[in-house]
Biotite code that builds the C-alpha atoms (Angstrom):
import biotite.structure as struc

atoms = struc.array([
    struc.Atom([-29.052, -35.522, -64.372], chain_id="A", res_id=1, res_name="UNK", atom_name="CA", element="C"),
    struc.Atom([-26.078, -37.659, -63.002], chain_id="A", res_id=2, res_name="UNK", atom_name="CA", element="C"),
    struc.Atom([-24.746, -37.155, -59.968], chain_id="A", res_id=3, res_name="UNK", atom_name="CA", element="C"),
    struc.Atom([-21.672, -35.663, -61.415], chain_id="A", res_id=4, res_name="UNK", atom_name="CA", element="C"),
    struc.Atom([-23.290, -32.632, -63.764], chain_id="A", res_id=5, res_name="UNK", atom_name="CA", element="C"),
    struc.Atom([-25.130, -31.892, -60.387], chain_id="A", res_id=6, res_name="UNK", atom_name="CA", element="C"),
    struc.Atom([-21.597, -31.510, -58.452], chain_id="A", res_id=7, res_name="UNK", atom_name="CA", element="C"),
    struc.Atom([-20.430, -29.381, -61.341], chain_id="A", res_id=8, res_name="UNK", atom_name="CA", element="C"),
    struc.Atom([-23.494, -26.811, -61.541], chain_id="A", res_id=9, res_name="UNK", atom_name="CA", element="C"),
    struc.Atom([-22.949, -27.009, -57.748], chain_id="A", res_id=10, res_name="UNK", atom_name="CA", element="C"),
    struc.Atom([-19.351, -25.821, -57.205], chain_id="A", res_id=11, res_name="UNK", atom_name="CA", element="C"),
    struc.Atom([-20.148, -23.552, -60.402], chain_id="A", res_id=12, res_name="UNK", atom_name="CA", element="C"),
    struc.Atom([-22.841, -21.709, -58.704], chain_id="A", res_id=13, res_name="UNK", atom_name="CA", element="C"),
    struc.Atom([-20.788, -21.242, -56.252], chain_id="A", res_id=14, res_name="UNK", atom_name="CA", element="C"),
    struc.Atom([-17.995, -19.303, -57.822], chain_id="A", res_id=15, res_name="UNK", atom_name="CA", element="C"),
    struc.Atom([-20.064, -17.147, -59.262], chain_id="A", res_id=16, res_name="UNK", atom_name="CA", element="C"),
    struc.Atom([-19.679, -13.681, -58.177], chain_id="A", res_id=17, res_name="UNK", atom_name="CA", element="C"),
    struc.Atom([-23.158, -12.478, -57.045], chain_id="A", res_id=18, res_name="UNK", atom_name="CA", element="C"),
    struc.Atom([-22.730, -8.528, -56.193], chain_id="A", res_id=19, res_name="UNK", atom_name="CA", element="C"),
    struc.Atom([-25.958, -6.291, -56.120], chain_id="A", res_id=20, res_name="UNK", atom_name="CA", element="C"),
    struc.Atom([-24.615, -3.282, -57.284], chain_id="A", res_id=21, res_name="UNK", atom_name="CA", element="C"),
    struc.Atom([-21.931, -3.949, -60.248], chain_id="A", res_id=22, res_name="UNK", atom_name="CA", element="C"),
    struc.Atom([-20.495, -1.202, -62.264], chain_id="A", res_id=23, res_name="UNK", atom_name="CA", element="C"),
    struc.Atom([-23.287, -2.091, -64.760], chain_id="A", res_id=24, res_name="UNK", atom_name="CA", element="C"),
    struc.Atom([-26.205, -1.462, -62.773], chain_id="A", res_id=25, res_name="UNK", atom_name="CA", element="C"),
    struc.Atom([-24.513, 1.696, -61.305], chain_id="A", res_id=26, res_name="UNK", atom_name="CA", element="C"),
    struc.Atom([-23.998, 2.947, -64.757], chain_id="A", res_id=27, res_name="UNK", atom_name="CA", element="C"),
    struc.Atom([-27.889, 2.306, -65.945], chain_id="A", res_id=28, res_name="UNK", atom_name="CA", element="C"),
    struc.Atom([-28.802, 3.909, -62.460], chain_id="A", res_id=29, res_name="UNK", atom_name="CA", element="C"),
    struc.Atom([-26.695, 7.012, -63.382], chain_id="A", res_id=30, res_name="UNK", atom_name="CA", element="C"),
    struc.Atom([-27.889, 7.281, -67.477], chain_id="A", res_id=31, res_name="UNK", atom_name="CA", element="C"),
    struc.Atom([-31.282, 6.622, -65.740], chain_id="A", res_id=32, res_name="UNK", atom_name="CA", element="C"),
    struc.Atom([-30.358, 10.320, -64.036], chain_id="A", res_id=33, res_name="UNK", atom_name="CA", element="C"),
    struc.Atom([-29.070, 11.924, -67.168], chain_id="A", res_id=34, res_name="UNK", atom_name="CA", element="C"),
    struc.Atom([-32.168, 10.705, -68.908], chain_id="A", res_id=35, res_name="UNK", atom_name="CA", element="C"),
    struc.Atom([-34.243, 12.561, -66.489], chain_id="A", res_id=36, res_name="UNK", atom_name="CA", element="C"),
    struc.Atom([-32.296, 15.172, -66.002], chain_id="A", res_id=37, res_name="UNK", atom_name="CA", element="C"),
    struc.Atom([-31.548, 15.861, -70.251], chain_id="A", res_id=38, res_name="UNK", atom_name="CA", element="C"),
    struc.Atom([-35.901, 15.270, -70.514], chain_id="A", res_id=39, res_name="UNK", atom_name="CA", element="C"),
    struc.Atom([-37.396, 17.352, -67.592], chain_id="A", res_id=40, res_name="UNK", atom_name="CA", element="C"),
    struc.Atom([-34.795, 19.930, -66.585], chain_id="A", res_id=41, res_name="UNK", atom_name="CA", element="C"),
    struc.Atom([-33.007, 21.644, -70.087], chain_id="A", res_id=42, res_name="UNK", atom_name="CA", element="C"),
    struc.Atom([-36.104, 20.262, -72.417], chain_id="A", res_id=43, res_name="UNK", atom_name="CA", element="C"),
    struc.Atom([-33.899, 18.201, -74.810], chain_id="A", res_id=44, res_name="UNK", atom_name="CA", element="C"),
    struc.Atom([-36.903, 15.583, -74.677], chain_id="A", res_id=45, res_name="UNK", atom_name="CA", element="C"),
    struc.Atom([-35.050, 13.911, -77.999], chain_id="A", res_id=46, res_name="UNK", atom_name="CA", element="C"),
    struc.Atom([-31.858, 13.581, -76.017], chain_id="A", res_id=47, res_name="UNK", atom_name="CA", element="C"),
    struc.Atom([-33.182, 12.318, -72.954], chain_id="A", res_id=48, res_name="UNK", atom_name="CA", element="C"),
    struc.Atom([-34.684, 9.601, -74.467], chain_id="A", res_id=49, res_name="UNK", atom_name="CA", element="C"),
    struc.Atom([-31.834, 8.770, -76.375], chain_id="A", res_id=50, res_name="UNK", atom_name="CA", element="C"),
    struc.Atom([-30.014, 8.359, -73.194], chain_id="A", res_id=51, res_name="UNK", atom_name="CA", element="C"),
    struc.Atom([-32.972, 6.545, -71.803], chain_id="A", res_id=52, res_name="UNK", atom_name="CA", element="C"),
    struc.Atom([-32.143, 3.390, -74.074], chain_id="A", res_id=53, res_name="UNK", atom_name="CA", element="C"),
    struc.Atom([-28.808, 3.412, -72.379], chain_id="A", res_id=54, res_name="UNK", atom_name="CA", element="C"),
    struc.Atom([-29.615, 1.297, -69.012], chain_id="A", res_id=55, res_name="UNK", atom_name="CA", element="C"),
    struc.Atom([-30.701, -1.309, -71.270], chain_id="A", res_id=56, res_name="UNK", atom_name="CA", element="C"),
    struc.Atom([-28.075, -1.702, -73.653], chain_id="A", res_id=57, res_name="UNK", atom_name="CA", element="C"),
    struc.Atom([-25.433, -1.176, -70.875], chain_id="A", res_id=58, res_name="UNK", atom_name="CA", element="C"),
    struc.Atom([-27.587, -3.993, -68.623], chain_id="A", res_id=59, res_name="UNK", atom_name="CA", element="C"),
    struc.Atom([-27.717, -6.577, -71.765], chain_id="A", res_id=60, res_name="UNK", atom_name="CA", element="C"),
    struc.Atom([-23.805, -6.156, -72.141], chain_id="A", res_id=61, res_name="UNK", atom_name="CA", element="C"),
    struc.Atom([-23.492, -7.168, -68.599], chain_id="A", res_id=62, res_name="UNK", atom_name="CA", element="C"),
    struc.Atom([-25.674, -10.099, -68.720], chain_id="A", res_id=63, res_name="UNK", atom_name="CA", element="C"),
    struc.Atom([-24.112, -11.645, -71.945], chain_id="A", res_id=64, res_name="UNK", atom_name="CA", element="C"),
    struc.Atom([-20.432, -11.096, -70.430], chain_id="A", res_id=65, res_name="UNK", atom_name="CA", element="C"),
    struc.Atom([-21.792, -12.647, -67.048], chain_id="A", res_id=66, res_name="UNK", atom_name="CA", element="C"),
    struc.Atom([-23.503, -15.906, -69.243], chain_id="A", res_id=67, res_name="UNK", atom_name="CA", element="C"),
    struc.Atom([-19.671, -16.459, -70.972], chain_id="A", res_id=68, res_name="UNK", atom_name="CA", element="C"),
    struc.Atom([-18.259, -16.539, -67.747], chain_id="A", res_id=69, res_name="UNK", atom_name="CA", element="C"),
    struc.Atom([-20.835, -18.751, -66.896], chain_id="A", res_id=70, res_name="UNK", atom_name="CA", element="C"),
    struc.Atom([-20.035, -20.744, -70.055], chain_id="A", res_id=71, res_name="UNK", atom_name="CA", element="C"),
    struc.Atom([-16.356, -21.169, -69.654], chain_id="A", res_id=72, res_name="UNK", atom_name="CA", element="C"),
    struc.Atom([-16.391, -22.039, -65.794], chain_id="A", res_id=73, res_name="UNK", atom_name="CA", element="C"),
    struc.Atom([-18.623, -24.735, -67.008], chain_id="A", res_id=74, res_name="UNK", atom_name="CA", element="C"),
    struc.Atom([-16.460, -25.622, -69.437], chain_id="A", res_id=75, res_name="UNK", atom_name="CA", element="C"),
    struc.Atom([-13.862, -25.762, -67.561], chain_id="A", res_id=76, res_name="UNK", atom_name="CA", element="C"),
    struc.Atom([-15.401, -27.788, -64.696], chain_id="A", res_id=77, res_name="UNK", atom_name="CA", element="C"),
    struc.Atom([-16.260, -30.127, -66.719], chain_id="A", res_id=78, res_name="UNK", atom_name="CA", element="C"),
    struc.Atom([-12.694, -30.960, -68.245], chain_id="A", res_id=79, res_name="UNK", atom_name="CA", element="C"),
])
């Protein structure tokens, strides 16, 4: 890599926001709940793990939006 690609994955690293608990992960945390809640406690086994494919989804969603930010800081750093 050239010196200059290195200072641009450098200063993009560091704007990227890097908090533990987004409003994605709280989200799969909570259908993570409802899962458990919809399987063991009212019996609706078929609904609970319908709602347990949630976190997933919800989690994938989060990481593509968080790779085009990625993308376009990139892109823009290196304009």
């Amino acid at each position: 890599m050239s010196e200059s690609t290195e200072e641009i994955i450098g200063e993009t690293a560091e704007g990227i926001d890097s908090n533990d608990l987004t409003p994605a992960v709280l989200a799969s945390a909570g259908s993570v709940a409802l899962a458990l809640y919809f399987y063991y406690v009212r019996g609706d086994e078929q609904r609970g793990q319908f709602v347990g494919f949630w976190p997933v989804t919800i989690l994938a969603m989060a990481s593509y939006f968080k790779l085009e930010e990625i993308k376009q800081m990139l892109s823009a750093s290196a304009e």
